[in-house]
PAGU-43658 format. One record per residue (C-alpha): residue number from 1; residue in three letters; x, y, z. Coordinates in nm, 4 decimals, padded with zeros to 6 digits. Layout:
REM residues N
{NUM, ALA, {X, Y, Z}}
...
//
This chain:
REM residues 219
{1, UNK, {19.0869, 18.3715, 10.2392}}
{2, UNK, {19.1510, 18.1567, 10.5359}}
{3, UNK, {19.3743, 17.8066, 10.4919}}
{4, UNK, {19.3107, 17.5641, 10.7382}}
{5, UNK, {19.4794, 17.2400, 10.7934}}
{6, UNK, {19.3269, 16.9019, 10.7115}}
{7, UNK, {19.1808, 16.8236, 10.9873}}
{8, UNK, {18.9808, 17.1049, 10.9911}}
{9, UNK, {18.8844, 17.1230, 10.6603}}
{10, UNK, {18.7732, 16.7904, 10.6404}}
{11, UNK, {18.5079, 16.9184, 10.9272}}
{12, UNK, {18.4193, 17.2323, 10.6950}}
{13, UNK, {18.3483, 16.9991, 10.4380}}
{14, UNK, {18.0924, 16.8217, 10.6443}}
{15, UNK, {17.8848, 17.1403, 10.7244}}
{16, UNK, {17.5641, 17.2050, 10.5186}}
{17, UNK, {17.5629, 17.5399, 10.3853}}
{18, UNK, {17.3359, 17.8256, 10.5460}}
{19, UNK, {17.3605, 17.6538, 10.8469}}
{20, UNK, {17.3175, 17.7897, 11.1940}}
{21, UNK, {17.5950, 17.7007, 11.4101}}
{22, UNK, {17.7707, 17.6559, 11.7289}}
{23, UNK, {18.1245, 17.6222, 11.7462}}
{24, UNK, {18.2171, 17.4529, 12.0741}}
{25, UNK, {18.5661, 17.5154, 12.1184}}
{26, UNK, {18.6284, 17.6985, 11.8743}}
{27, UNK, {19.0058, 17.8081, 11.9528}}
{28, UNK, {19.1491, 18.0328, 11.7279}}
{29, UNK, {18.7840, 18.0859, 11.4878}}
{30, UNK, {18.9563, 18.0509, 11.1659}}
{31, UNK, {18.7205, 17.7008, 11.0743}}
{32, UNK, {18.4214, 17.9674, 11.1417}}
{33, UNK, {18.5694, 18.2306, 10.9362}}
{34, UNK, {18.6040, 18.0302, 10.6832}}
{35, UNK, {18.2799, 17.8787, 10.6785}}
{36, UNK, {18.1051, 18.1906, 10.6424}}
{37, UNK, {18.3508, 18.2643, 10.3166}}
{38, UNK, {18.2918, 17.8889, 10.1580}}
{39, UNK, {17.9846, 17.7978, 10.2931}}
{40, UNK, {17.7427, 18.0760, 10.2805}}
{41, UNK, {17.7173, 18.0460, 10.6257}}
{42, UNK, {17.5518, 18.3992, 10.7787}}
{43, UNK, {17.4685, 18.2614, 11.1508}}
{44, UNK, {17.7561, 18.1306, 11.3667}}
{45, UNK, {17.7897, 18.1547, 11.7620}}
{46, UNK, {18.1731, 18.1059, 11.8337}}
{47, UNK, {18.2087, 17.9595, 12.1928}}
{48, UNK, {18.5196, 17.8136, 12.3878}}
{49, UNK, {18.5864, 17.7900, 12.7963}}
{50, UNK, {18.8860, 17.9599, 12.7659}}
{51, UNK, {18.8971, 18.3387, 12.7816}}
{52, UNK, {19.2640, 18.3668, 12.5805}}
{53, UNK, {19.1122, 18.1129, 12.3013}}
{54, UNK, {18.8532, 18.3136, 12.2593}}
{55, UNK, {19.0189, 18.6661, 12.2593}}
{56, UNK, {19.2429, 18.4948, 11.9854}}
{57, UNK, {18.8985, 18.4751, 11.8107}}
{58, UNK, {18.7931, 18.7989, 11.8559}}
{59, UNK, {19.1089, 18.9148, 11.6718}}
{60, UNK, {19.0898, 18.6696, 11.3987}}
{61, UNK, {18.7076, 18.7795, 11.3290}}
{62, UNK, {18.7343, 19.1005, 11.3718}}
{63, UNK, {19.0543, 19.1000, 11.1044}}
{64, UNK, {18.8104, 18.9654, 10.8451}}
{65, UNK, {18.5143, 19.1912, 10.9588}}
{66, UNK, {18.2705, 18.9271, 11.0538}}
{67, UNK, {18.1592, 19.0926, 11.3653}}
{68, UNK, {17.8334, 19.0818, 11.2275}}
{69, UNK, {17.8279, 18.7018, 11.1636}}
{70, UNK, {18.0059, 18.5153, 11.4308}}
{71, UNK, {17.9060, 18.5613, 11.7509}}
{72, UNK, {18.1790, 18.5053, 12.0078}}
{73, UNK, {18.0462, 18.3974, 12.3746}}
{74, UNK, {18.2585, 18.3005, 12.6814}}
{75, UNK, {18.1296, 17.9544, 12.8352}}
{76, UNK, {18.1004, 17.5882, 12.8702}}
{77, UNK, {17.9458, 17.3514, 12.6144}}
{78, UNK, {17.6005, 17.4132, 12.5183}}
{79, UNK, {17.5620, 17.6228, 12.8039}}
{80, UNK, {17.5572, 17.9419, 12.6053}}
{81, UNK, {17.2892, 17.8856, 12.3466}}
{82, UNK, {16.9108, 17.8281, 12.3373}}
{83, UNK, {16.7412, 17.6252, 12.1630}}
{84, UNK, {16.6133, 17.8174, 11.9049}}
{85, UNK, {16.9639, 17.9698, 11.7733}}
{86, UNK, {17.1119, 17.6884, 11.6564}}
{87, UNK, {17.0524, 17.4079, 11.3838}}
{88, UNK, {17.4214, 17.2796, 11.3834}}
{89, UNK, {17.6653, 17.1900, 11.6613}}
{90, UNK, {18.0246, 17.1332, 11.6027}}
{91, UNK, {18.2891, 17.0114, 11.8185}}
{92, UNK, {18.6582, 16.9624, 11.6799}}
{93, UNK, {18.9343, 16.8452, 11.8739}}
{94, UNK, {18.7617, 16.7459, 12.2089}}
{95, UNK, {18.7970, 16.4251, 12.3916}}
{96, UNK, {18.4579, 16.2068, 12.3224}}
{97, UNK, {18.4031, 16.2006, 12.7088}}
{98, UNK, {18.3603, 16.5737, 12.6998}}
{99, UNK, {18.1564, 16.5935, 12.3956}}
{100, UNK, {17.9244, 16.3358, 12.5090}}
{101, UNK, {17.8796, 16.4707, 12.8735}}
{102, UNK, {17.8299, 16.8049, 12.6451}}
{103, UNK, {17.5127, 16.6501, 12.4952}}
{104, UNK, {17.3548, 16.4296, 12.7211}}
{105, UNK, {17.3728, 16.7214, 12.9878}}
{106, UNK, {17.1798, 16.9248, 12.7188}}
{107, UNK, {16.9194, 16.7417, 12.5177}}
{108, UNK, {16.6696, 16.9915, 12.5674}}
{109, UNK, {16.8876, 17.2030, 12.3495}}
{110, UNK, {16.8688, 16.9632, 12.0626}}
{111, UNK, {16.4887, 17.0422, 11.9624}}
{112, UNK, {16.6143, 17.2418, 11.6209}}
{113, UNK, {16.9459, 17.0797, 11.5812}}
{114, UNK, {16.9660, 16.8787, 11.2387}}
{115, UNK, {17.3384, 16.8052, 11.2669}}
{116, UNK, {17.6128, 16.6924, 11.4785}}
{117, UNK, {17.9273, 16.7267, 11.3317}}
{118, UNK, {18.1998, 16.5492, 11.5719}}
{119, UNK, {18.5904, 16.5154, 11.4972}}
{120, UNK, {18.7302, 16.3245, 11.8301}}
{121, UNK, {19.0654, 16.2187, 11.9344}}
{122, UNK, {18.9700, 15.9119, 12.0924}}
{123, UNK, {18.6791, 15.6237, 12.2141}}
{124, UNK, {18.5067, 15.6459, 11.8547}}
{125, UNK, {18.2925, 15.4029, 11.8852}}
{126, UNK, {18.1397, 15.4960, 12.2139}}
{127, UNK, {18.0920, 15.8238, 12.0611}}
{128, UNK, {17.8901, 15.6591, 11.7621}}
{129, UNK, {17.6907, 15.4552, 12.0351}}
{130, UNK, {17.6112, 15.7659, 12.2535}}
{131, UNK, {17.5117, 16.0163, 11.9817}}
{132, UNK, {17.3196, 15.7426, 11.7550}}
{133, UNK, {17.1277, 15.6195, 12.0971}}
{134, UNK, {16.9765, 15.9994, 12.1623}}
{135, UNK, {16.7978, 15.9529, 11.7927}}
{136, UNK, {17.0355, 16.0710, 11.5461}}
{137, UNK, {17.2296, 15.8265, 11.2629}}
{138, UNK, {17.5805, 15.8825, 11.1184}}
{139, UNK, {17.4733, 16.0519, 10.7570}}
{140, UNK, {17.9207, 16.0981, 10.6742}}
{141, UNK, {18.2113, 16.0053, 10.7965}}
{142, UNK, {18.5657, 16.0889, 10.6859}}
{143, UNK, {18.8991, 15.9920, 10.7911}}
{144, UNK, {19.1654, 16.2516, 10.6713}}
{145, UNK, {19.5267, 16.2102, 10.7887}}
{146, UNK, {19.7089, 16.5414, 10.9128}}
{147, UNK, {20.0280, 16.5500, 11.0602}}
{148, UNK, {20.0793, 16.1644, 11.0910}}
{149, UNK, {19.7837, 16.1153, 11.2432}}
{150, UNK, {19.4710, 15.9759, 11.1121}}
{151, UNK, {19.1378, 16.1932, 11.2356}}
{152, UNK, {18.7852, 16.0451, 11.2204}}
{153, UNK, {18.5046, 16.3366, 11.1208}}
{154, UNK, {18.1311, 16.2359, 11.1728}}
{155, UNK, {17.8377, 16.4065, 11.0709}}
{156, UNK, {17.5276, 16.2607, 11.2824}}
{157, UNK, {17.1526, 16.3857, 11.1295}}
{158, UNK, {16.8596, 16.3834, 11.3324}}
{159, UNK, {16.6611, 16.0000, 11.2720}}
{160, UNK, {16.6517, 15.6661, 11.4119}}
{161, UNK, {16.9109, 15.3647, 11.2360}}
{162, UNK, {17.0245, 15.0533, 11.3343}}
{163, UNK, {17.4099, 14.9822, 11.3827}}
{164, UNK, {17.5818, 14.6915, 11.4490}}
{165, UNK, {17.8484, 14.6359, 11.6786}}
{166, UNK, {18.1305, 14.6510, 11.3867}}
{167, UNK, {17.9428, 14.9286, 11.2518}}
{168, UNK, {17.9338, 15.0901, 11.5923}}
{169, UNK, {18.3252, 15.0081, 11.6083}}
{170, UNK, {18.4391, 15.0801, 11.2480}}
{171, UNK, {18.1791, 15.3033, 11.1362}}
{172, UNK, {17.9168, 15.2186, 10.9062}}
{173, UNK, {18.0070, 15.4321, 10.5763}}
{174, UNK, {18.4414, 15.4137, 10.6293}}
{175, UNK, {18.3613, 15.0101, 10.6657}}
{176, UNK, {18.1388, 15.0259, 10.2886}}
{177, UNK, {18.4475, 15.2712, 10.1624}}
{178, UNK, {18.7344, 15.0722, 10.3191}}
{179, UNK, {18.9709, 15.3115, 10.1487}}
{180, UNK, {19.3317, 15.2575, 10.1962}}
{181, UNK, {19.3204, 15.5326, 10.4756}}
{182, UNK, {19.0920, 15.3348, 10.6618}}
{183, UNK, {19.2869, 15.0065, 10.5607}}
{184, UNK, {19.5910, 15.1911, 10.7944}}
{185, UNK, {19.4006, 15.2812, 11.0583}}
{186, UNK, {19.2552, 14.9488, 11.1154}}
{187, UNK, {19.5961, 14.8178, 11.1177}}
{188, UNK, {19.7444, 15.0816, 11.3331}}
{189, UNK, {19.4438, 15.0232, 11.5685}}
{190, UNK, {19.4562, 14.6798, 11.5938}}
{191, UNK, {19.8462, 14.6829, 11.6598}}
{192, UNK, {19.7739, 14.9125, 11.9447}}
{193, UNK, {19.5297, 14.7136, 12.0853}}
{194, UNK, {19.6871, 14.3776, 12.1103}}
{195, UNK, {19.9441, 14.6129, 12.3200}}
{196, UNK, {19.7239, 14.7085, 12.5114}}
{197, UNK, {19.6105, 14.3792, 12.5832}}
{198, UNK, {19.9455, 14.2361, 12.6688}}
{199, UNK, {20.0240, 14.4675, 12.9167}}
{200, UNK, {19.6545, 14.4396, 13.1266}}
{201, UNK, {19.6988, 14.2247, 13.4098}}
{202, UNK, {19.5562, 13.9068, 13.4012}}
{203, UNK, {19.3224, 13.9351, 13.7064}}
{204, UNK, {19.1588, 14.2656, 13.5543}}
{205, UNK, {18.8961, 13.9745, 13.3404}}
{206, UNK, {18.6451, 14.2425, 13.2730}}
{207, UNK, {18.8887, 14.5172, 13.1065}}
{208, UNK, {19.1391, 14.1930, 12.8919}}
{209, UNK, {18.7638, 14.0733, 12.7453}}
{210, UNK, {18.6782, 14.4236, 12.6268}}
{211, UNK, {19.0063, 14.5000, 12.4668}}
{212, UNK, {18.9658, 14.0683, 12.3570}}
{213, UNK, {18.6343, 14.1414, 12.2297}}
{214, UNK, {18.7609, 14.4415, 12.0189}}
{215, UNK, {19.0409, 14.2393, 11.8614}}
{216, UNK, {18.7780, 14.0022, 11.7761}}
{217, UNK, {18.5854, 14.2557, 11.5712}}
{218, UNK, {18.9126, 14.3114, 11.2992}}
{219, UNK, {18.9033, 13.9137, 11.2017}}
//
């Protein structure tokens, strides 16, 4: 069976079961491998860019003899599916920017996709704004904390909600939860913020009342 770290379980965890997925980025395959061994997953298309990332998952698929299962393909974004193979989209460990461009490049692709199951590294909020904008609402969110670093996981389902701002910022189900996890982001966040906001210079108005703004939103 395969172990994977925190981060990436915390994604597994957020995938229905019998679900059929793409795996954008999927590096070294092992969150698809296990997914079809916890998560009676039988269709998954494997996809990454990179031609050694995805030789890596080859070898780590065909070790387990899931040939038959995971489909590996070479290729950018959502660039390698149609619309009709896929119900679930994941994307783990991609800058927001990407993922978003990813989507909004691609919405004809979206007709028979239930799910959107993001974990970024950064801009979450703009992440919740773009994805909840193209009609889908944030159904879970986790934060799980892997080597010293805290991880948001978001699992967006196709419908219409309305957010607000702090919702949009915070996220609507870790602000209801406000575990202690989330209790140490927001202070970690807001530390690194009122850095941030130091060291802008004063004639850049537009960028200090953003980051101003922001703080605003933790009082």
């Amino acid at each position: 069976m395969i172990n994977l770290s925190k981060r990436l379980k915390t994604v597994a965890d957020l995938v229905p079961a019998s679900a059929k997925i793409v795996d954008i980025g999927c590096d070294h395959g092992l969150l698809d491998i296990y997914l079809v061994q916890n998560k009676n997953t039988n269709s998954i298309i494997a996809s990454d860019n990179k031609e050694n990332a995805l030789n890596n998952a080859k070898k780590n698929i065909k070790k387990y003899k899931l040939e038959s299962i995971i489909e590996t393909r070479l290729g950018n974004g959502l660039d390698i599916v149609e619309a009709n193979e896929i119900d679930t989209i994941i994307m783990s460990g991609l800058g927001t920017h990407t993922i978003v461009g990813i989507i909004i490049n691609n919405l004809n692709k979206l007709k028979n996709v239930e799910h959107i199951i993001i974990q970024s590294n950064n801009y979450i909020d703009f992440l919740r704004k773009k994805i909840t904008n193209i009609g889908y609402h944030i159904e879970n969110e986790k934060l799980v904390k892997d080597g010293g670093i805290i991880y948001t996981v978001i699992r967006f389902k196709k419908g219409k909600k309305h957010y607000s701002k702090k919702e949009l910022y915070f996220g609507p189900i870790l602000l209801k939860e406000n575990s202690k996890l989330f209790q140490e982001k927001k202070k970690q966040d807001l530390i690194n913020l009122k850095k941030i906001y130091k060291l802008i210079p004063k004639n850049h108005f537009h960028h200090r009342l953003k980051i101003y703004f922001q703080i605003k939103l933790f009082k």
